[in-house]
C-alpha positions as CSV (number, residue, x, y, z in Angstrom):
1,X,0.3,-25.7,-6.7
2,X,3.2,-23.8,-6.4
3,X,4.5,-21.9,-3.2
4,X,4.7,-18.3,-3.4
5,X,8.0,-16.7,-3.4
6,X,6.7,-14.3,-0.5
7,X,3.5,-15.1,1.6
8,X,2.2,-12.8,4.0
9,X,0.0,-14.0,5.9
10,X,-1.9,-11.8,8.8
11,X,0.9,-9.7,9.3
12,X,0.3,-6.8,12.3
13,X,2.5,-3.8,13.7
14,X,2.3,-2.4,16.3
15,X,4.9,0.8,17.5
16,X,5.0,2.0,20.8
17,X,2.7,1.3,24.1
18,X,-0.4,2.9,25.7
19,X,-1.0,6.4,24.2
20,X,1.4,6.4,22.5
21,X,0.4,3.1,21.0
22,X,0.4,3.2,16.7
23,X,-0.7,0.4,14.4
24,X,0.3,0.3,11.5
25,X,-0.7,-2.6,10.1
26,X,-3.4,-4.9,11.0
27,X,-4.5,-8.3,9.6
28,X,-2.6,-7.8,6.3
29,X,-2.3,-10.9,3.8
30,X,-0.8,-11.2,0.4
31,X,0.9,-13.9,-1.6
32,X,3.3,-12.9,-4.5
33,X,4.9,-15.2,-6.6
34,X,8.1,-16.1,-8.1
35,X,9.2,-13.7,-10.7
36,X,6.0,-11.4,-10.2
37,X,6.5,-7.2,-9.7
38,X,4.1,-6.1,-7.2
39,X,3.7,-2.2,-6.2
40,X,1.9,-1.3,-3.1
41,X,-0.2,2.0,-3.2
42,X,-1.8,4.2,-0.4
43,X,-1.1,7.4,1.6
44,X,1.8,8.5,3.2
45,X,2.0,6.6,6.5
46,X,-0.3,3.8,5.5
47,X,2.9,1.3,6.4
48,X,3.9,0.6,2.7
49,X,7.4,0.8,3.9
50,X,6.4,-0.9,7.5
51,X,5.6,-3.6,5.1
52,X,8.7,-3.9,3.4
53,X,11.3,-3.6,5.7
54,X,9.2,-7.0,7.7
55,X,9.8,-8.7,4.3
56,X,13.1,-7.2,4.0
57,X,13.9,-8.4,7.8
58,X,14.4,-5.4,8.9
59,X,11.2,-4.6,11.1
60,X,9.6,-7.3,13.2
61,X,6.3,-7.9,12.8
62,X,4.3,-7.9,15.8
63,X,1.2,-10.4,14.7
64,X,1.1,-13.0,12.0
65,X,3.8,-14.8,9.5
66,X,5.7,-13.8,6.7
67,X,7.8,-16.9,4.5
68,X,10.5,-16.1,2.2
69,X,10.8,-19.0,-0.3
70,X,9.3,-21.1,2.5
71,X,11.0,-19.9,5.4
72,X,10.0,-17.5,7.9
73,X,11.5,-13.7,8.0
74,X,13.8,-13.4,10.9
75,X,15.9,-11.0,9.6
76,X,17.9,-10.0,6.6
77,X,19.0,-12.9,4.3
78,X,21.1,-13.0,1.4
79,X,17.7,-13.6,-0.6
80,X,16.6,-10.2,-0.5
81,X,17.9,-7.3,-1.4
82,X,16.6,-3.2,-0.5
83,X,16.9,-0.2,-2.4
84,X,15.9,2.8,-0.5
85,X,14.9,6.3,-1.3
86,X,18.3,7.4,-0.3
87,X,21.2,6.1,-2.1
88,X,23.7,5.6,0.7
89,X,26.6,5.0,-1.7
90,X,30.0,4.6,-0.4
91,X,31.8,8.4,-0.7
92,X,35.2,7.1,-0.8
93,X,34.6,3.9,-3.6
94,X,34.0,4.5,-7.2
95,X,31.2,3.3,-8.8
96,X,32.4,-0.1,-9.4
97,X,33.8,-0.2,-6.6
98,X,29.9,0.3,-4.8
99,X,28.2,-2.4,-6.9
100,X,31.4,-4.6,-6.0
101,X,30.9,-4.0,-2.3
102,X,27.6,-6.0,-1.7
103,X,29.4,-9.2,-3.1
104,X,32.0,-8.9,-0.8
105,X,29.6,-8.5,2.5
106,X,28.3,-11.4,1.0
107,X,31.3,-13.9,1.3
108,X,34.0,-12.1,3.4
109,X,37.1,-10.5,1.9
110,X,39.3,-13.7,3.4
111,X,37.0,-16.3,1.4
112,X,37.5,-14.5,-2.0
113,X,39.6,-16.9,-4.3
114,X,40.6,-15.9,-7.8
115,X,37.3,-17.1,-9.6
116,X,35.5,-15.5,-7.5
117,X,37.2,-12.1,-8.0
118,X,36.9,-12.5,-11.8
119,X,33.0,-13.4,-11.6
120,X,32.3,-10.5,-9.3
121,X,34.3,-8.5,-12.3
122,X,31.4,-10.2,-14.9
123,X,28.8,-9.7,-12.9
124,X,30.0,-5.7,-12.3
125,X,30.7,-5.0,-16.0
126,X,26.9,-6.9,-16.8
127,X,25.0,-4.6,-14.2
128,X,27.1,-1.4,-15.2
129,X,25.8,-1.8,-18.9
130,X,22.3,-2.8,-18.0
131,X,22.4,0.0,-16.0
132,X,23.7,2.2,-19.0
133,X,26.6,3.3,-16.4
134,X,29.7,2.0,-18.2
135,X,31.2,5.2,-18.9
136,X,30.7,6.0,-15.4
137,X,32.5,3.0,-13.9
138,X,35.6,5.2,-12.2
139,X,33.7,8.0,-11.2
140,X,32.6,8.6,-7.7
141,X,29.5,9.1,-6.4
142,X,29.6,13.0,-5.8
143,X,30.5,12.9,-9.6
144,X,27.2,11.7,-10.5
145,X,23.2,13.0,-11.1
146,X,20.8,11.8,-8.4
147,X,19.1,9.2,-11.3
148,X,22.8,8.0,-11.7
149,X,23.2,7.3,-8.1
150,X,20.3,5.4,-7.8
151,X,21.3,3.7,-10.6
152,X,24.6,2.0,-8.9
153,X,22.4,1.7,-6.0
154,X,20.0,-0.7,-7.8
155,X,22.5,-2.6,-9.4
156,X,24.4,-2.9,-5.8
157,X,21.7,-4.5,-4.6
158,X,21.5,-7.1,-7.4
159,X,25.4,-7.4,-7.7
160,X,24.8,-10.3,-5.5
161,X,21.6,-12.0,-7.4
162,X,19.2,-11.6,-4.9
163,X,15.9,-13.5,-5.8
164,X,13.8,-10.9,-4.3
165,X,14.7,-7.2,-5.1
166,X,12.9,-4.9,-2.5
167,X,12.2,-1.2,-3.0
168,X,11.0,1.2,-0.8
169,X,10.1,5.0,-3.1
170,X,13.7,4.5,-4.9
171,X,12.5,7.1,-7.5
172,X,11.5,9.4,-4.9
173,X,14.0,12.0,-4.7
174,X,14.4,12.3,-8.1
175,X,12.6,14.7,-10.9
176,X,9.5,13.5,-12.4
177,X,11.9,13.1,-15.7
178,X,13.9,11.3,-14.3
179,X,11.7,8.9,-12.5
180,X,10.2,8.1,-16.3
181,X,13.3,7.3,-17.4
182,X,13.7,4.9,-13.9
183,X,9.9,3.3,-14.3
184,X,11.2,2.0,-17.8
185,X,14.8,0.8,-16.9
186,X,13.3,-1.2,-13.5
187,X,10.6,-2.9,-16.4
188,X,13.5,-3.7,-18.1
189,X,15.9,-5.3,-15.1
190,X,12.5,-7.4,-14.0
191,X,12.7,-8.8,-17.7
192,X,16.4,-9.7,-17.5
193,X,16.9,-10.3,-14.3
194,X,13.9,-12.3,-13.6
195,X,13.8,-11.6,-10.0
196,X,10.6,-11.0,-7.8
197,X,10.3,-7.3,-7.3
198,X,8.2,-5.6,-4.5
């Protein structure tokens, strides 16, 4: 049988103490497997995004286990990426510049050779099309629609070929229109991307 590429396995949290004690999730267990999208659904404070940032590595989880290709969450990891609700770009980088940025977090400015600057450029140029941003590639952020912004965003956080792709309400802030036209270009970066999407 094959391992899931995230197990979740009676996950807690807990915030606070005494009265001013909140769980926010109790006895929660889920496996999801390689390649697979899952969405989770509920009300607004249910811990949906409690839930993610523990998988993310973000949050600790107060009860229970959570394994990331087989390894337990202790914090971020080059394995996962997030895309949030807010786009945090980078004011003073261009668009390429943003989806560049993640690689270089990744390996250190001083440990970039040659290759590796010309790959990064590929792997750019691949995302900015698939992202239907090309013509955008030297603009900067404040330049851009909210939907485009959350479009360098997503391909930021894949720049670096993350095997699970983590979103917490990315299409939140954005017009219903708009978060159509996002629903059908995520279907299509699961389908060529082939990463595990939560």
């Amino acid at each position: 049988m094959t391992k899931p590429k995230i197990s979740i396995q009676h996950v807690g949290k807990v915030f606070g103490e005494g009265s001013h004690r909140v769980e926010a999730l109790k006895d929660v267990s889920l496996d999801i497997a390689d390649n697979e999208f899952v969405t989770f659904v509920g009300a607004s404070g249910c811990g949906k995004s409690t839930l993610l940032r523990i998988i993310g590595g973000l949050e600790y989880h107060t009860a229970g286990e959570v394994l990331a290709n087989g390894q337990p969450v202790a914090g971020p990891g080059a394995d996962r990426a997030m895309v949030f609700q807010h786009y945090s770009l980078y004011p003073w980088l261009t668009v390429t510049e943003n989806i560049k940025f993640s690689r270089r977090l990744k390996h250190g400015r001083e440990n970039l050779c040659e290759a590796d600057v010309e790959a990064a450029s590929g792997r750019a140029d691949a995302l900015l099309s698939l992202m239907g941003l090309t013509a955008a590639a030297d603009a900067w952020p404040n330049q851009l629609s909210g939907g485009m912004q959350q479009r360098v965003a997503i391909a930021r956080a894949l720049m670096p070929k993350p095997e699970i792709l983590l979103m917490d309400e990315p299409f939140g802030a954005l017009d219903a229109q708009t978060r159509e036209v996002m629903h059908d270009l995520i279907r299509h970066v699961h389908k060529i991307e082939k990463t595990t999407i939560v």
